[in-house]
C-alpha positions as CSV (number, residue, x, y, z in Angstrom):
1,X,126.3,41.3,83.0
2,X,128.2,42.6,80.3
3,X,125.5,41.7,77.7
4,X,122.7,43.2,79.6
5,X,124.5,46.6,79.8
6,X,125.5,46.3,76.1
7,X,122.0,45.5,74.9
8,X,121.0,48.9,77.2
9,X,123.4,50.9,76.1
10,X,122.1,49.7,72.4
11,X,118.7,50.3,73.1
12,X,119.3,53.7,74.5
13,X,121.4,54.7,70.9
14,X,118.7,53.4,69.0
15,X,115.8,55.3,70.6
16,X,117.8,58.4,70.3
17,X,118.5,57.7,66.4
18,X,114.7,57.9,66.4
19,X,113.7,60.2,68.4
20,X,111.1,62.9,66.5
21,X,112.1,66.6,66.3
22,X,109.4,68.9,66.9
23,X,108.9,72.7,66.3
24,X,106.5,74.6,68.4
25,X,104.4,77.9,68.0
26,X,101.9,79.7,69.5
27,X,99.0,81.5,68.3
28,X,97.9,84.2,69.9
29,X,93.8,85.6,69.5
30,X,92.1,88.9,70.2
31,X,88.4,89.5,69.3
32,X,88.0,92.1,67.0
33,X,86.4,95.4,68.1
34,X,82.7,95.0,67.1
35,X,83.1,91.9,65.4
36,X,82.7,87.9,66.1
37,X,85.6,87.5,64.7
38,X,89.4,86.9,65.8
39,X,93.1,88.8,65.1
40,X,95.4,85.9,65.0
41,X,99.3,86.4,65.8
42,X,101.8,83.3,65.2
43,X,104.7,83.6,67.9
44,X,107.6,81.3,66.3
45,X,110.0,82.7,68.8
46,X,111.1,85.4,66.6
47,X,112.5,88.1,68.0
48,X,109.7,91.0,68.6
49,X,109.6,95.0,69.3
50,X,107.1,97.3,71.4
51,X,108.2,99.6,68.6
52,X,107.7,97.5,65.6
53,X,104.0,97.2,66.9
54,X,101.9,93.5,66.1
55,X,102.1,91.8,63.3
56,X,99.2,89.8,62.4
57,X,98.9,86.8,60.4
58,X,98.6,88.7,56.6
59,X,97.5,86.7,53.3
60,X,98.7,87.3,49.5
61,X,97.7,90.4,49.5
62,X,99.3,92.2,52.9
63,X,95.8,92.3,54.4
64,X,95.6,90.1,57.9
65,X,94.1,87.1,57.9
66,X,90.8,86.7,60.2
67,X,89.6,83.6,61.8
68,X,85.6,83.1,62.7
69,X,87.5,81.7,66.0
70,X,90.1,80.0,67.5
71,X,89.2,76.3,66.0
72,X,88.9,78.1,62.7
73,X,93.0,79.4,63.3
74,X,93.5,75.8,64.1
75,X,92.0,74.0,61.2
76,X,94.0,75.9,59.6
77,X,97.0,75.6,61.1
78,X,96.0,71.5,61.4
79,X,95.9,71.4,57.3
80,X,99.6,72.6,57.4
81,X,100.5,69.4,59.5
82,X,100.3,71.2,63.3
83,X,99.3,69.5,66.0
84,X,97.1,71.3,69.2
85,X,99.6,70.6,72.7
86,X,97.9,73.1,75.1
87,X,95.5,76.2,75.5
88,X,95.0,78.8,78.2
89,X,93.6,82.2,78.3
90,X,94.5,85.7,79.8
91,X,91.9,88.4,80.2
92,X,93.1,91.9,80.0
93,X,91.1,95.0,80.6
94,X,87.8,92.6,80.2
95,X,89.3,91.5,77.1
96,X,90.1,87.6,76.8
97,X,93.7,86.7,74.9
98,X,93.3,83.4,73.9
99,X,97.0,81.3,73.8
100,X,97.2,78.0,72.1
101,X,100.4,76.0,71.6
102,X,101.0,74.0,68.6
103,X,104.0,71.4,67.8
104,X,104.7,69.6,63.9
105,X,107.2,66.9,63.4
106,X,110.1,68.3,61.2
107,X,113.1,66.0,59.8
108,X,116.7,67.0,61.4
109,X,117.5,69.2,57.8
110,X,113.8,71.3,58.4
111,X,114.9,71.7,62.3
112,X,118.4,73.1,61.5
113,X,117.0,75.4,59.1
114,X,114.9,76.4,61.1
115,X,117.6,77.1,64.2
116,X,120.2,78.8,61.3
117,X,116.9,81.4,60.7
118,X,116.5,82.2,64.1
119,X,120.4,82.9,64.3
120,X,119.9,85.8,62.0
């Protein structure tokens, strides 16, 4: 009996030691007034403001980045090593906000860097 609950208990510690660590976002889209395109904002769980207003996805240059759609914001999201977990969408004042929830596998180090920036 004592071997059986050793060998658990073993198991259990090694599947922990394992185990992946995951960091999750959330892209958030908006058509663009007149346009086929889409305004993409990446929710990291930052802390956000009514006052401080939206901020967009922005390139090099400060200008924001637009997406032909949704898969496009993916793809390139997906070349940066994020994977798709789930998708739903809102509409609001006949206006559809799409929501799609990404994970990527980070080591422990890229995890707890990422927790001490969210501290601040």
């Amino acid at each position: 009996m004592r071997k059986l609950l050793f060998t658990i208990a073993l198991l259990f510690a090694t599947l922990s030691i394992n185990a992946e660590n995951f960091v999750y976002c959330e892209l958030v889209g908006t058509a663009k007034f007149m346009s086929n395109k889409v305004k993409v904002k990446v929710d990291y769980g930052q802390e956000s403001s009514f006052w401080k207003g939206i901020s967009y996805m922005k390139d090099e240059n400060g200008n924001n980045i637009e997406f032909n759609s949704m898969v496009d914001a993916m793809n390139y999201f997906g070349k940066q090593g994020w994977e798709f977990v789930q998708a739903y969408t809102v509409t609001m004042n006949n206006q559809n906000v799409y929501h799609w929830l990404l994970k990527k596998t980070v080591t422990e180090e890229e995890l707890n860097k990422a927790l001490e920036v969210e501290k601040e």
